[in-house]
C-alpha positions in Angstrom: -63.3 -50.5 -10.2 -59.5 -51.3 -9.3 -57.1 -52.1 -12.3 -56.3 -55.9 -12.3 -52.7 -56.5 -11.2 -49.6 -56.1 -13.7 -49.0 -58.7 -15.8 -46.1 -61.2 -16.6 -46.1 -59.5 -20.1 -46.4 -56.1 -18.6 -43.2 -55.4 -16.8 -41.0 -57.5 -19.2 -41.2 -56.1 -21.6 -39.9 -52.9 -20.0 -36.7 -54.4 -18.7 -33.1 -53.1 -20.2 -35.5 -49.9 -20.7 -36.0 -48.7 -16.9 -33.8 -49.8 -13.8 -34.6 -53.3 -12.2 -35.3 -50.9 -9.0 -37.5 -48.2 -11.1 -39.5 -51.5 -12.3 -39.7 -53.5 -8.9 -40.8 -50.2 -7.1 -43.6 -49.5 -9.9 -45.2 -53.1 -9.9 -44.7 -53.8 -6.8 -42.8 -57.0 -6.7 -39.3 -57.9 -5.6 -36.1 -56.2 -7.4 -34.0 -59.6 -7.2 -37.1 -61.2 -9.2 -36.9 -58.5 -12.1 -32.8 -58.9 -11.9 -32.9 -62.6 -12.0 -35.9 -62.1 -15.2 -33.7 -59.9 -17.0 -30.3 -62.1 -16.3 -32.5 -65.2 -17.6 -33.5 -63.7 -20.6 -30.3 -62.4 -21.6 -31.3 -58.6 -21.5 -28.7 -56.1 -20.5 -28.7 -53.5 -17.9 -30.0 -50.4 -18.4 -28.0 -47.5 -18.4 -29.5 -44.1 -18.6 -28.4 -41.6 -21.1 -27.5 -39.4 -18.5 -25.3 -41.0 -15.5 -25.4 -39.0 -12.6 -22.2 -40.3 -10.5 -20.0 -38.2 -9.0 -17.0 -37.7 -11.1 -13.8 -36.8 -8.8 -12.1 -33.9 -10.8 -9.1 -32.0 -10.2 -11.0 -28.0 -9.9 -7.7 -26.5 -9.2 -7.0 -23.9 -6.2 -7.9 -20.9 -5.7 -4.8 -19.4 -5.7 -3.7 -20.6 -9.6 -4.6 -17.5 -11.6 -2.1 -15.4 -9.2 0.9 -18.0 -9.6 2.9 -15.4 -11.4 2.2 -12.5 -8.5 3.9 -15.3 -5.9 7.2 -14.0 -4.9 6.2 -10.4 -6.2 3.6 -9.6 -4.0 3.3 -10.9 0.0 1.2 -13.5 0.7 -1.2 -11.7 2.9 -2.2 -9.6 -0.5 -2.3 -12.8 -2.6 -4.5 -14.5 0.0 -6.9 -11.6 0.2 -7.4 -11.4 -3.6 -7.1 -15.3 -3.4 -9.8 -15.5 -1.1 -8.2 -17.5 1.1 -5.5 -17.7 4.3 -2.4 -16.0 3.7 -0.7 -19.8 5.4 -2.3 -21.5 2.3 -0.3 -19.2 0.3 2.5 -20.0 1.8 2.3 -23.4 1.4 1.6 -23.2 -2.3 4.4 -21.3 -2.9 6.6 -23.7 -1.1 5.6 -26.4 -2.8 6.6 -24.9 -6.1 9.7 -24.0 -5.0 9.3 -20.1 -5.3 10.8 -17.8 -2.7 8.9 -15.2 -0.6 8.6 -12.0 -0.9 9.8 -10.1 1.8 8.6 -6.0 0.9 5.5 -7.0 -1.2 6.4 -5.2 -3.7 5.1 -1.6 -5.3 1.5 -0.7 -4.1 -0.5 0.0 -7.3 -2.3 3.5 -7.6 -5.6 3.2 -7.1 -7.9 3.6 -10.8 -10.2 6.6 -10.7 -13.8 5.7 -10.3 -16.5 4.8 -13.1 -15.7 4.4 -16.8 -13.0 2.4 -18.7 -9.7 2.4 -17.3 -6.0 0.9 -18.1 -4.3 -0.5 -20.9 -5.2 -3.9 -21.7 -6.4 -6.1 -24.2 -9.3 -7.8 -21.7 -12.2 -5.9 -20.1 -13.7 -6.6 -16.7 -16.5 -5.8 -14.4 -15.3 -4.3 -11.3 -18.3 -3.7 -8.5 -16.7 -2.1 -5.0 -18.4 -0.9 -1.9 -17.1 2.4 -1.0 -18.7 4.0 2.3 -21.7 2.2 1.9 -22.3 2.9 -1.7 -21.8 0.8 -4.2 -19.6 1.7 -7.3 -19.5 0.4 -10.5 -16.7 0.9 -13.0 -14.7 -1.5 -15.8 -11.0 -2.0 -15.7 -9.0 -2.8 -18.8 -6.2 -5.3 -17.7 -3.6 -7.8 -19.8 -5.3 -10.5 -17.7 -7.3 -11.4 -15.2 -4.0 -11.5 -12.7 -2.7 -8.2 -13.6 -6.8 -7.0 -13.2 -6.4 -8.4 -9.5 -3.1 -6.3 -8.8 -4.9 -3.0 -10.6 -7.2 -3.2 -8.1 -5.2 -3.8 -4.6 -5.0 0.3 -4.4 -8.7 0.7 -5.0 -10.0 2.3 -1.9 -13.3 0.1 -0.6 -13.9 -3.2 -0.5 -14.1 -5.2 -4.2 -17.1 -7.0 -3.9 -16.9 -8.4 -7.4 -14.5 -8.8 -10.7 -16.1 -10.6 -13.5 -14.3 -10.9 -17.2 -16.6 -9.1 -19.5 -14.8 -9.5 -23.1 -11.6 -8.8 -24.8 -11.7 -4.9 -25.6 -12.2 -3.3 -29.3 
């Protein structure tokens, strides 16, 4: 036996609680007819607890946690620990006002292979592909910056440098 249709009674009382659309759509009647109920009987909108509205938010660049290596180290090495184009670095740098760097500064010595290494107060996860293996090792650095230069003499490619904890 088929259920009588929705009452009067039965989707007003359920306005302010859902959305005039969620309440058109489930009794099957017009949503200007539940907006114009709600508006007559003085009932406000509803607004869900959780508003899901895309919220335009400054994420920074990618190139912000090296802002102290610009001008000591060349763009092209910024830009490859960056993750990004070595004319992006450029143009970050110019708009801050910094100068290039024209030698790139000293090449670090490479860290020998698993364990703890360096002097630092921070400890990170270093995982690098070196001749089709991969290698696994942490790296104690003063930040995550001077982690990131640590590594530009590491043979192999660094396929990942996550921040673990501050060291003991």
């Amino acid at each position: 036996m088929p259920s009588p249709p929705p009452t009067l009674t039965t989707w007003l009382d359920q306005l302010g609680q859902r959305s005039d659309r969620e309440i058109a759509r489930l009794y099957g009647c017009p949503q200007s007819r539940v907006r114009l109920e709600r508006i007559q009987r003085g009932i406000p909108v509803f607004i869900p607890s959780r508003v899901y509205l895309p919220v335009a938010t400054f994420r920074g660049s990618c190139i912000d946690p090296w802002l102290p290596l610009l001008g000591q180290l060349s763009g092209r090495e910024i830009a490859r620990l960056a993750g990004c184009t070595s004319a992006a670095v450029s143009n970050y740098r110019r708009r801050r006002g910094i100068p290039a760097s024209r030698e790139g500064g000293p090449a670090p010595t490479p860290p020998p292979l698993p364990g703890v290494t360096g002097t630092g107060t921070q400890v990170y996860a270093v995982d690098i592909e070196e001749g089709g293996e991969l290698v696994r090792w942490n790296l104690c650095a003063a930040s995550f910056p001077d982690a990131c230069v640590k590594l530009l003499g590491v043979r192999g490619r660094v396929l990942r440098l996550r921040f673990i904890g501050e060291r003991l």
